[in-house]
C-alpha positions in Angstrom: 83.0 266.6 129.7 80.1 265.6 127.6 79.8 261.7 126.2 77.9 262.9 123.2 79.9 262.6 119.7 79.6 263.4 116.1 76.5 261.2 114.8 74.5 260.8 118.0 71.0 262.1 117.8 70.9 265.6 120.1 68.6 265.3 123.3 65.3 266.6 122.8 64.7 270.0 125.4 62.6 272.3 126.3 63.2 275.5 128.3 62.8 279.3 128.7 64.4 281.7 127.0 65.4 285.3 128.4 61.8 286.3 127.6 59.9 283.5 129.5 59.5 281.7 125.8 59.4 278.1 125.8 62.3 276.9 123.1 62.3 273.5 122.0 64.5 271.7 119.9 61.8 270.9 117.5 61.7 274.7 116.6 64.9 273.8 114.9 63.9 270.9 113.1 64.8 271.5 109.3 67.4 274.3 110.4 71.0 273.8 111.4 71.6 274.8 115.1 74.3 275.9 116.6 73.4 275.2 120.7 76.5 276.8 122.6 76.4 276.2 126.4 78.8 278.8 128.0 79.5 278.9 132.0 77.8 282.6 133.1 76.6 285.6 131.7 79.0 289.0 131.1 81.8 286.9 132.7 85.3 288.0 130.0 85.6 284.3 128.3 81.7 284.3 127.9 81.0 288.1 126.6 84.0 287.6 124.0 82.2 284.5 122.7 78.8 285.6 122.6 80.7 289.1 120.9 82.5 287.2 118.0 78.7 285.0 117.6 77.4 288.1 117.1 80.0 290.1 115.0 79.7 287.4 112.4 75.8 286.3 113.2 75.0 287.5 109.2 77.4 284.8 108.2 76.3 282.1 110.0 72.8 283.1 109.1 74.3 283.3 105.0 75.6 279.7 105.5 71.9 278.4 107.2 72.9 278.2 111.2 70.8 279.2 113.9 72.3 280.1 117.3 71.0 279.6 120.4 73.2 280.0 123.9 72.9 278.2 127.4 73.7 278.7 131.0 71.8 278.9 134.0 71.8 281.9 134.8 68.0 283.6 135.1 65.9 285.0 132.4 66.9 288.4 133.6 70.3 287.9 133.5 70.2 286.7 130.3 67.9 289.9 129.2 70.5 291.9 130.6 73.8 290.3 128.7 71.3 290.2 125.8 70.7 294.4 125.6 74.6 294.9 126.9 76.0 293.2 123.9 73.5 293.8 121.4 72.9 289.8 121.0 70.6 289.0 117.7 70.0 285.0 118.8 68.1 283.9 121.9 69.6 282.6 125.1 68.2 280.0 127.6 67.8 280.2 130.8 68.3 276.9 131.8 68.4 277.6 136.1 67.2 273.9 136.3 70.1 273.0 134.5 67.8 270.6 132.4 69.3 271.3 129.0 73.0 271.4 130.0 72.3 267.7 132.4 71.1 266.3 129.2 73.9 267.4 127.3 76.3 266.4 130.0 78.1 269.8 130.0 77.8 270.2 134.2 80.7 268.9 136.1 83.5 269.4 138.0 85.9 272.3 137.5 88.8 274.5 138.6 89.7 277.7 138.7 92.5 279.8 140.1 93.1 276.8 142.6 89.8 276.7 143.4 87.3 273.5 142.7 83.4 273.7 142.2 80.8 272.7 139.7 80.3 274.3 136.8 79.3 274.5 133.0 81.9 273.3 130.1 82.1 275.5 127.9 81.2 273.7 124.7 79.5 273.4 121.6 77.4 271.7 119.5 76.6 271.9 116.0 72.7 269.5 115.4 72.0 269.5 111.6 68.2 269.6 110.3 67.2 266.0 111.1 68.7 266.5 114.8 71.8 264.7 114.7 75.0 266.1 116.0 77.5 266.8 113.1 79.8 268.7 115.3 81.1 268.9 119.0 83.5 271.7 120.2 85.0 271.4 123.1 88.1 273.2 122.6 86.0 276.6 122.2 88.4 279.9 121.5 86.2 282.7 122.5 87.5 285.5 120.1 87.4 283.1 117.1 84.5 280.4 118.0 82.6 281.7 114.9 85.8 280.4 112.8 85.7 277.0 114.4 81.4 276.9 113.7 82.4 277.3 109.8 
Protein backbone atom coordinates (compact mmCIF):
# COMPACT_ATOMS: atom_id res chain seq x y z
CA UNK A 1 0.00 0.00 0.00
CA UNK A 2 1.13 3.45 -0.80
CA UNK A 3 3.09 5.65 2.13
CA UNK A 4 1.79 8.78 0.69
CA UNK A 5 -0.94 10.78 2.98
CA UNK A 6 -3.17 13.72 2.91
CA UNK A 7 -0.67 16.88 2.82
CA UNK A 8 2.35 15.34 0.99
CA UNK A 9 3.29 17.00 -2.12
CA UNK A 10 2.28 14.38 -5.22
CA UNK A 11 5.38 12.95 -7.26
CA UNK A 12 6.08 14.82 -10.20
CA UNK A 13 5.52 12.20 -13.60
CA UNK A 14 5.56 11.99 -16.84
CA UNK A 15 4.23 9.30 -19.14
CA UNK A 16 2.15 8.31 -22.32
CA UNK A 17 -1.16 8.35 -22.63
CA UNK A 18 -3.37 5.87 -24.80
CA UNK A 19 -2.42 8.15 -27.76
CA UNK A 20 1.33 8.21 -27.38
CA UNK A 21 0.91 11.89 -25.60
CA UNK A 22 3.26 12.75 -23.06
CA UNK A 23 1.12 13.72 -19.69
CA UNK A 24 2.79 15.46 -17.04
CA UNK A 25 1.69 16.43 -13.86
CA UNK A 26 2.39 20.05 -14.51
CA UNK A 27 -0.49 19.95 -17.13
CA UNK A 28 -2.58 19.92 -13.95
CA UNK A 29 -1.05 22.62 -12.20
CA UNK A 30 -3.88 25.15 -11.21
CA UNK A 31 -6.58 22.23 -11.74
CA UNK A 32 -7.75 19.67 -9.19
CA UNK A 33 -6.72 16.11 -10.32
CA UNK A 34 -8.22 13.17 -9.65
CA UNK A 35 -5.09 10.45 -10.60
CA UNK A 36 -6.90 6.88 -10.14
CA UNK A 37 -4.49 3.94 -10.56
CA UNK A 38 -6.57 0.80 -11.23
CA UNK A 39 -5.00 -2.87 -11.61
CA UNK A 40 -5.96 -3.79 -15.68
CA UNK A 41 -7.98 -2.65 -18.32
CA UNK A 42 -11.87 -4.23 -19.09
CA UNK A 43 -11.16 -6.49 -16.02
CA UNK A 44 -15.21 -6.24 -13.99
CA UNK A 45 -13.77 -4.20 -10.77
CA UNK A 46 -11.91 -1.88 -13.21
CA UNK A 47 -14.72 -1.28 -16.12
CA UNK A 48 -17.36 -0.60 -13.24
CA UNK A 49 -14.98 2.21 -11.95
CA UNK A 50 -13.88 3.70 -14.90
CA UNK A 51 -18.10 3.38 -15.88
CA UNK A 52 -19.36 5.26 -12.65
CA UNK A 53 -16.04 8.07 -13.56
CA UNK A 54 -17.63 8.48 -16.52
CA UNK A 55 -21.46 8.40 -15.79
CA UNK A 56 -20.85 11.26 -13.43
CA UNK A 57 -17.62 12.89 -15.40
CA UNK A 58 -20.04 16.37 -15.95
CA UNK A 59 -20.14 16.58 -12.23
CA UNK A 60 -16.75 16.25 -11.37
CA UNK A 61 -15.97 18.55 -14.20
CA UNK A 62 -19.06 21.14 -12.53
CA UNK A 63 -17.12 20.86 -9.14
CA UNK A 64 -13.36 21.69 -11.02
CA UNK A 65 -11.74 17.93 -11.11
CA UNK A 66 -9.83 16.51 -13.79
CA UNK A 67 -9.48 12.69 -14.20
CA UNK A 68 -6.88 10.94 -15.33
CA UNK A 69 -6.41 6.80 -14.89
CA UNK A 70 -3.34 4.46 -14.54
CA UNK A 71 -2.20 0.95 -15.14
CA UNK A 72 0.29 -0.61 -17.16
CA UNK A 73 -1.28 -1.90 -19.49
CA UNK A 74 -0.18 -0.63 -23.32
CA UNK A 75 -1.36 2.42 -25.14
CA UNK A 76 -3.50 0.15 -27.15
CA UNK A 77 -5.12 -1.40 -24.60
CA UNK A 78 -5.93 1.52 -23.07
CA UNK A 79 -7.29 2.89 -26.67
CA UNK A 80 -9.35 -0.02 -26.61
CA UNK A 81 -11.11 0.17 -22.90
CA UNK A 82 -11.12 3.92 -23.92
CA UNK A 83 -13.69 3.43 -27.22
CA UNK A 84 -15.53 0.24 -25.32
CA UNK A 85 -16.67 2.36 -22.48
CA UNK A 86 -16.97 5.57 -24.08
CA UNK A 87 -14.27 7.09 -21.51
CA UNK A 88 -14.14 11.23 -21.79
CA UNK A 89 -10.68 11.52 -19.52
CA UNK A 90 -7.25 10.18 -20.68
CA UNK A 91 -5.59 7.04 -19.44
CA UNK A 92 -1.78 6.29 -18.99
CA UNK A 93 -0.07 3.82 -20.14
CA UNK A 94 2.35 3.45 -17.55
CA UNK A 95 4.03 -0.28 -18.93
CA UNK A 96 7.21 1.02 -17.08
CA UNK A 97 5.34 1.20 -14.14
CA UNK A 98 7.09 4.65 -13.53
CA UNK A 99 4.02 6.50 -12.29
CA UNK A 100 2.43 3.80 -10.16
CA UNK A 101 6.51 3.04 -8.42
CA UNK A 102 6.44 6.55 -7.52
CA UNK A 103 3.15 6.44 -6.08
CA UNK A 104 3.89 3.18 -4.38
CA UNK A 105 0.73 1.51 -5.62
CA UNK A 106 2.78 -1.85 -6.95
CA UNK A 107 3.02 -4.69 -4.59
CA UNK A 108 2.14 -7.81 -3.51
CA UNK A 109 -1.28 -9.23 -3.86
CA UNK A 110 -3.74 -12.16 -3.78
CA UNK A 111 -6.32 -13.40 -5.47
CA UNK A 112 -8.54 -16.50 -5.49
CA UNK A 113 -5.58 -18.18 -3.47
CA UNK A 114 -3.28 -17.14 -5.77
CA UNK A 115 -0.17 -14.54 -4.98
CA UNK A 116 1.49 -12.16 -7.52
CA UNK A 117 2.35 -8.52 -8.01
CA UNK A 118 0.07 -6.20 -8.87
CA UNK A 119 -1.51 -2.63 -8.86
CA UNK A 120 -3.59 -1.31 -5.67
CA UNK A 121 -6.33 -0.03 -6.57
CA UNK A 122 -6.29 3.42 -5.24
CA UNK A 123 -6.78 6.96 -5.46
CA UNK A 124 -5.61 10.13 -5.15
CA UNK A 125 -7.12 13.44 -5.16
CA UNK A 126 -3.73 16.50 -5.83
CA UNK A 127 -5.34 19.95 -5.52
CA UNK A 128 -3.95 22.93 -7.74
CA UNK A 129 -0.70 23.65 -6.01
CA UNK A 130 0.15 19.74 -6.21
CA UNK A 131 -0.47 18.62 -2.78
CA UNK A 132 -2.46 15.55 -2.05
CA UNK A 133 -5.79 16.54 -0.23
CA UNK A 134 -7.15 13.06 -0.53
CA UNK A 135 -6.00 9.30 -0.64
CA UNK A 136 -8.59 6.40 -1.27
CA UNK A 137 -7.72 3.41 -0.75
CA UNK A 138 -10.83 1.76 0.11
CA UNK A 139 -12.15 2.38 -3.66
CA UNK A 140 -15.93 0.99 -4.30
CA UNK A 141 -16.08 0.68 -7.92
CA UNK A 142 -19.87 1.34 -8.59
CA UNK A 143 -19.84 4.45 -6.23
CA UNK A 144 -16.02 5.82 -6.49
CA UNK A 145 -17.41 9.06 -7.97
CA UNK A 146 -19.46 9.44 -4.50
CA UNK A 147 -16.28 8.96 -2.41
CA UNK A 148 -14.29 11.75 -5.06
CA UNK A 149 -17.05 14.32 -3.85
Amino acid sequence: MTTLKIGDKAPDFEAKDQNGKTVKLTDYKGKKLVLFFYPRASTPGCTAEVCNLRDNYTILKEKGYELLGVSADTAKKQENFINKNSLPFPLLADVDKTVINSYKVWGPKKFMGKEFDGIYRTTFVIDENGIIVDVITKVKTKDHAAQIL
